[in-house]
C-alpha positions as CSV (number, residue, x, y, z in Angstrom):
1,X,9.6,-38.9,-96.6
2,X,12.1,-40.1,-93.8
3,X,9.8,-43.0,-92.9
4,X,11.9,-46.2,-94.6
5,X,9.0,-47.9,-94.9
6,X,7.8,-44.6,-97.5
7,X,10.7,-44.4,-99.1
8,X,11.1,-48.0,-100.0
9,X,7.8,-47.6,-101.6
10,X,9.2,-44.6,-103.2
11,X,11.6,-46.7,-104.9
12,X,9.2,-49.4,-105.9
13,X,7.0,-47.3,-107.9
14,X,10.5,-45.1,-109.6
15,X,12.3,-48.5,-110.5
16,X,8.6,-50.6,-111.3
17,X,8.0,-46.9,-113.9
18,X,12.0,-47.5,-115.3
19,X,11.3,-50.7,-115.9
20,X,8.1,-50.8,-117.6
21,X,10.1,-48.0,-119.9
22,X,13.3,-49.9,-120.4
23,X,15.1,-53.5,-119.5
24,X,15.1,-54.5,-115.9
25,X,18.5,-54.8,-116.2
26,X,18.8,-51.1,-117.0
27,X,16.2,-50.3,-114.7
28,X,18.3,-52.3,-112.0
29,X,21.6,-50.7,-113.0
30,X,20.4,-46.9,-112.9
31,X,18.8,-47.8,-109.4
32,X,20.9,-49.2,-107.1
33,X,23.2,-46.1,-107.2
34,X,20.5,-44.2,-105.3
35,X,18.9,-47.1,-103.1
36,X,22.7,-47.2,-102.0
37,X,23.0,-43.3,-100.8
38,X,19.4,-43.7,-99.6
39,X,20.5,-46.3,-97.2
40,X,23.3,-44.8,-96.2
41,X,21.6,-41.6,-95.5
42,X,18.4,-43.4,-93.8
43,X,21.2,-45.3,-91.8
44,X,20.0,-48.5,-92.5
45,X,20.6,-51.5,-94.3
46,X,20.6,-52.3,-97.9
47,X,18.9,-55.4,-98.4
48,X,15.5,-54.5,-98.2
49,X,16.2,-51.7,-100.8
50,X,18.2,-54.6,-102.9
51,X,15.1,-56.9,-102.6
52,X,12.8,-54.2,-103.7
53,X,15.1,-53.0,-106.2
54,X,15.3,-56.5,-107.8
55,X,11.1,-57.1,-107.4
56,X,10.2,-53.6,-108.8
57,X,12.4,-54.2,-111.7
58,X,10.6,-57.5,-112.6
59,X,7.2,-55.8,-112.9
60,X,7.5,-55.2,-116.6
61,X,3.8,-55.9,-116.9
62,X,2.8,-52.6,-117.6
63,X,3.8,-52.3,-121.0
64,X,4.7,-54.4,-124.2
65,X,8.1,-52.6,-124.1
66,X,9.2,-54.0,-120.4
67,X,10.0,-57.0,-121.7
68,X,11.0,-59.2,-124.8
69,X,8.2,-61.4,-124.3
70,X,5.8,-58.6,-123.8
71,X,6.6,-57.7,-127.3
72,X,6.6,-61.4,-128.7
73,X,3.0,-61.4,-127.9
74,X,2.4,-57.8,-128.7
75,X,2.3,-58.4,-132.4
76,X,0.5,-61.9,-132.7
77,X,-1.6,-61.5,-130.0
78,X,-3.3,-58.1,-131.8
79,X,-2.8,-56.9,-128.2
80,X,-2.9,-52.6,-127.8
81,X,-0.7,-50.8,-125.7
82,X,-3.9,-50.0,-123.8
83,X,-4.0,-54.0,-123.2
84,X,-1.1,-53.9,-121.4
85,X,-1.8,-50.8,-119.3
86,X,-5.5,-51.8,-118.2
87,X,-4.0,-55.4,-117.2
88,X,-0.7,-54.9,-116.2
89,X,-0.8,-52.0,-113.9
90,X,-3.4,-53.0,-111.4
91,X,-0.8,-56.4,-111.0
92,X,2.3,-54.1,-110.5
93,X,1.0,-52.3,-107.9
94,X,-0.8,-55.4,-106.3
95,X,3.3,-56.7,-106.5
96,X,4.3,-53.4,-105.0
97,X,2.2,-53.2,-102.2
98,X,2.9,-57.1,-101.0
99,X,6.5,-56.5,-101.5
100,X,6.9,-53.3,-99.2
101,X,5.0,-55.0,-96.5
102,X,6.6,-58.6,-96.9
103,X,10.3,-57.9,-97.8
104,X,11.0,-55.5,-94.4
105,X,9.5,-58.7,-92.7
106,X,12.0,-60.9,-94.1
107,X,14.8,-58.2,-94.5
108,X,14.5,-55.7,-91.4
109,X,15.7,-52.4,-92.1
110,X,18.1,-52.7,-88.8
């Protein structure tokens, strides 16, 4: 998966599963470690890795644990963790598949 374009999805769908697991602060911070070395080993440039890295971690709509509001409504909202899967996951992967075809538009990988 050499293709930037692949890989960049690659790390959309890693750091969109991290955050739906964990903060998207902590799903930021274990990240952009390895969208760093990818880049340098692709031998191209950062930001469109940074810009995925900071949309993918903002798609906590996956689960009630991806996010404190997620879980303010959780309880009140006698939502199911099913809820969240059935709704949230077609919408992250809507997100994901606009942002890998917008953000190399706006932020070429040269």
């Amino acid at each position: 998966a050499s293709s930037p374009m692949m890989v960049l999805a690659m790390v959309f769908a890693l750091t969109a599963l991290f955050s739906a697991m964990v903060s998207n602060v902590a799903a930021a911070v274990i990240m952009f470690p390895i969208i760093m070395e990818i880049s340098q080993s692709l031998g191209v440039s950062l930001e469109p890795f940074a810009v995925t890295l900071m949309m993918a971690a903002s798609t906590c709509f996956a689960t009630p644990i991806g996010y404190q509001t997620n879980l303010m409504v959780y309880g009140p909202g006698d939502y199911r963790f099913r809820d969240f899967l059935v709704m949230g996951t077609p919408l992250t992967i809507l997100v994901g598949i606009l942002t890998v075809i917008i953000v190399p538009l706006v932020w070429p990988f040269a």
